[in-house]
C-alpha positions as CSV (number, residue, x, y, z in Angstrom):
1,X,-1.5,-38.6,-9.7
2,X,2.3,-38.0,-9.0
3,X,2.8,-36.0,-12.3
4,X,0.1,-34.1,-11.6
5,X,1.2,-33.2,-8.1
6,X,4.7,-32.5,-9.4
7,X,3.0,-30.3,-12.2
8,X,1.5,-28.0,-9.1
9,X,4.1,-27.7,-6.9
10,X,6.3,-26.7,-10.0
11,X,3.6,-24.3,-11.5
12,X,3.5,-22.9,-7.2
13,X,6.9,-22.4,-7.4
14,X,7.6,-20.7,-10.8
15,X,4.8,-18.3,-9.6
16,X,6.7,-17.6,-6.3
17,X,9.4,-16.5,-8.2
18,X,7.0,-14.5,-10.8
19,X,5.7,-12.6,-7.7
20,X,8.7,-12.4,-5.6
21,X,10.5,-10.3,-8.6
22,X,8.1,-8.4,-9.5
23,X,7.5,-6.8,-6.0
24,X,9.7,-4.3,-4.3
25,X,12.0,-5.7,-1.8
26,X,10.5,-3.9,1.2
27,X,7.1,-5.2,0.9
28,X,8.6,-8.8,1.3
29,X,9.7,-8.5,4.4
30,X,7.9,-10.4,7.2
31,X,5.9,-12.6,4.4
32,X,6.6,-16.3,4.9
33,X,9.6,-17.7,2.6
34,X,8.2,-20.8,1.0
35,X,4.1,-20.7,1.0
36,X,1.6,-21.0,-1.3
37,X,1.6,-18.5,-4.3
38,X,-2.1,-17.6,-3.5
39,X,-2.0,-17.6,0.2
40,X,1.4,-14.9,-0.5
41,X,-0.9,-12.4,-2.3
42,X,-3.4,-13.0,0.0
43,X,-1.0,-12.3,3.1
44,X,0.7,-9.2,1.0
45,X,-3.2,-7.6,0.2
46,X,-4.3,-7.7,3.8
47,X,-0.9,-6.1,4.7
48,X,-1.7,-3.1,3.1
49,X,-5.8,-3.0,2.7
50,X,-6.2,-1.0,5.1
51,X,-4.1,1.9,4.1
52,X,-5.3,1.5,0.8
53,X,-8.9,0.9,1.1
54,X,-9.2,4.5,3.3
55,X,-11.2,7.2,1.9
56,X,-12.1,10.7,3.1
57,X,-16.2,10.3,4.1
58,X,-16.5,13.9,4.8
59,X,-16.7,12.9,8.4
60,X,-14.3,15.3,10.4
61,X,-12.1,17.2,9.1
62,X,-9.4,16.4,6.3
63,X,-6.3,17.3,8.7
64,X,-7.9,14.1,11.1
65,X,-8.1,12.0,7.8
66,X,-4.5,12.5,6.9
67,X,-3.7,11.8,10.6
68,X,-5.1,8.1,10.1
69,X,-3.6,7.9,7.2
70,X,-0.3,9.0,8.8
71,X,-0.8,6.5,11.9
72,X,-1.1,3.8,9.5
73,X,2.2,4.8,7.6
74,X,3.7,4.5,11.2
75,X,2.7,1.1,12.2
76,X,4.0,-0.2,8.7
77,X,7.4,1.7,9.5
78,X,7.2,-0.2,12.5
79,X,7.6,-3.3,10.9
80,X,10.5,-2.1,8.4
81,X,8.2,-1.3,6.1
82,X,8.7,2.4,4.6
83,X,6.6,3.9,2.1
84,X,7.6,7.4,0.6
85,X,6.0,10.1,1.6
86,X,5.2,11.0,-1.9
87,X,2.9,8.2,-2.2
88,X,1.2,9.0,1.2
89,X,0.9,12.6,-0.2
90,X,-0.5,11.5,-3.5
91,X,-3.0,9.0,-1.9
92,X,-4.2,11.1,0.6
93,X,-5.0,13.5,-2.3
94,X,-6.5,11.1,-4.6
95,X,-8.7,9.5,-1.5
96,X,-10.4,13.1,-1.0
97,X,-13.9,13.1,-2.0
98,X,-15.2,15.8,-5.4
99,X,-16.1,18.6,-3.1
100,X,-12.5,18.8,-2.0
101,X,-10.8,18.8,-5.4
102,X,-9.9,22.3,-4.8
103,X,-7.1,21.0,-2.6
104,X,-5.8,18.7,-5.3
105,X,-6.1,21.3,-8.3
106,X,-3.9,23.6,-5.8
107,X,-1.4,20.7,-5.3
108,X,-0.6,20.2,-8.6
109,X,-0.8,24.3,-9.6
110,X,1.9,24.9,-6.6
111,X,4.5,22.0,-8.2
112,X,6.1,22.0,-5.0
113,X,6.6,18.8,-3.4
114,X,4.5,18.4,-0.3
115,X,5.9,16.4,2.9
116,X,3.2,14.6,5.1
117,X,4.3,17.3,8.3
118,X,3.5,20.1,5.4
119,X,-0.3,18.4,5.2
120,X,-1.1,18.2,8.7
């Protein structure tokens, strides 16, 4: 039973490692130091679910939707965690639903980088 403890705990902490290198630096921060591999990814998913799960419903309009999006980018700042604009730009894009792809094809006609302020 010992060497099979042993065995997990080892296998736990070579996947700590595994995951804490493979992650960027700033989504690290706040996570607890020495938990369980699973419950880690678990606590680093529901970090950033909700940003990521959001999708434009056609519900208001798309300047509101980028707002959320926006406010949710703030609260993670909040907590020293920045994400680039560029990704916020690119998401936002990518969330919008067919009918709007006239905004995307624009975006990437234009090849001008767009800022979040630029978007709203």
């Amino acid at each position: 039973m010992k060497k099979l403890l042993a065995k997990g705990e080892r296998s736990n902490s070579l996947s700590l490692i595994a995951i804490r290198r493979t992650i960027f630096e700033h989504l690290l921060c706040g996570l607890p130091e020495k938990p369980i591999a699973k419950k880690f990814l678990d606590a680093l998913e529901k970090r950033y679910q909700e940003l990521i799960d959001m999708r434009y419903d056609n519900v208001g309009g798309v300047k509101e939707f980028i707002v959320k999006m926006v406010h949710i980018q703030t609260k993670l700042k909040s907590h020293q965690i920045d994400l680039n604009e560029k990704f916020t730009v690119k998401h936002a894009l990518n969330s919008l639903s067919v009918d709007l792809t006239q905004i995307k094809t624009t975006h990437n006609t234009i090849g001008e980088k767009w800022i979040v302020k630029a978007c709203c």
